[in-house]
N, C-alpha and C positions, 0 to 999 in steps of 0.2 A: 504494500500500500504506500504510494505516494504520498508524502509529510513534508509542508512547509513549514517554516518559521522565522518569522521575522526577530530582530536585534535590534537596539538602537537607545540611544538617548529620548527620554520623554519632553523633554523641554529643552527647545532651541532660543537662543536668542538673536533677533534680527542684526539682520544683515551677517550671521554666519553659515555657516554649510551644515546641514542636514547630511547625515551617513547612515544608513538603514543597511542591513545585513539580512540576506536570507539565505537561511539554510536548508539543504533538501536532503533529505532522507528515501530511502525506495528506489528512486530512481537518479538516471544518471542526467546531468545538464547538459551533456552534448548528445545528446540519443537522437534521434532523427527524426525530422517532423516536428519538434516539439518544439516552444520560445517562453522564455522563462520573462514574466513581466511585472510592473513596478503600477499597481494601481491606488488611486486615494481617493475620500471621500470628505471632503470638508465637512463641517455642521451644516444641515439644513439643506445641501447639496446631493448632486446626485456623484454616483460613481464617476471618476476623470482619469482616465489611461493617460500613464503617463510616458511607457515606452516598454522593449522587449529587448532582450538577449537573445538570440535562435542557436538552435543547434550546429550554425558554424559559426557561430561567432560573432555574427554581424549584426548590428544596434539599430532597431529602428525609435527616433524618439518624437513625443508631439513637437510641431513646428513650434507652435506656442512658449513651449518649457525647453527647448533646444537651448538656448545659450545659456542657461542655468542647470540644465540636468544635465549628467554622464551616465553610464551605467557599465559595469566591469563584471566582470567573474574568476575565479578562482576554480579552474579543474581538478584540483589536487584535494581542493576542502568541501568539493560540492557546492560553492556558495556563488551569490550572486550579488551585487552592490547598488546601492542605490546613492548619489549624490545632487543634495540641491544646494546651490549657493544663495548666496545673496538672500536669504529669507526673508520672512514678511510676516504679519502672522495672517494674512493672506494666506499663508501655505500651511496656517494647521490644519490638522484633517486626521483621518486611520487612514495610514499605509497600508496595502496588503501588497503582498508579493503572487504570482497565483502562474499556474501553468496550463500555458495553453496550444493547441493542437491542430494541424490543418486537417480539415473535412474533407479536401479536395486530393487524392493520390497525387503527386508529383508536381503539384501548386508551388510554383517560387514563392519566397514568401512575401515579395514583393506584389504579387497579384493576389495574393492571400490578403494583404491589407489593404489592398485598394475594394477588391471586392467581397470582403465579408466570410474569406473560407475559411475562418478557423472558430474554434469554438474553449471555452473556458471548461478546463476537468476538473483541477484541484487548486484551492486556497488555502493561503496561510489563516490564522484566525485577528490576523493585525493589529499594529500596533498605534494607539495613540501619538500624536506629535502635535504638542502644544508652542506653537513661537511665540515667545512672551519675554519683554524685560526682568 
């Protein structure tokens, strides 16, 4: 069984970097088909994707949060990174980390995100992030 789990500090203060850690258990981050993603949900908001790792590696992130998000991974630890900069408390919210998977056999995942081929299996149970003085 597939187990996420997010890491991180609870309270950020603005205008510094946010570092959220997820850890995967069951299975593997580079396995095939599959993209390891960084989603959050401010108060009173709805769910905001924020970006993906895929199983070679390559990042897709919102245009939006592009100059202020990265996202990395660690093959040796299983893990995956989430970095925001420049915070706000704009950007509190629950983290989740969650994995998700192409519907479409042999879908780059390039046309997987333009047109809607993948679908969400497993969540972490996320973590709170408060930006606050």
């Amino acid at each position: 069984q597939v187990q996420l789990q997010e890491s991180g500090p609870g309270q950020v203060r603005p205008s510094q970097t946010l570092s959220l850690t997820c850890t995967v258990s069951g299975g593997s981050i580079t396995a095939k088909s599959y993209g390891w993603s960084w989603v959050r949900q401010p108060p009173g908001k709805e769910l905001e994707w924020m970006g993906v790792i895929v199983d070679d590696g390559t990042i897709y992130i919102d245009p939006d949060l592009e100059s202020r998000t990265s996202i990395s991974r660690d093959t040796s630890k299983n893990q995956f990174t989430l970095q925001l900069t420049s915070v706000t408390p704009e950007d509190t919210a629950v983290y989740h980390c969650a994995r998700l998977y192409l519907t479409v056999a042999n879908s780059s995942w390039f046309v997987a995100f333009s047109e809607g081929f993948f679908e969400y299996d497993h969540w972490g149970q996320g973590t709170q992030v408060t930006v606050s003085s």
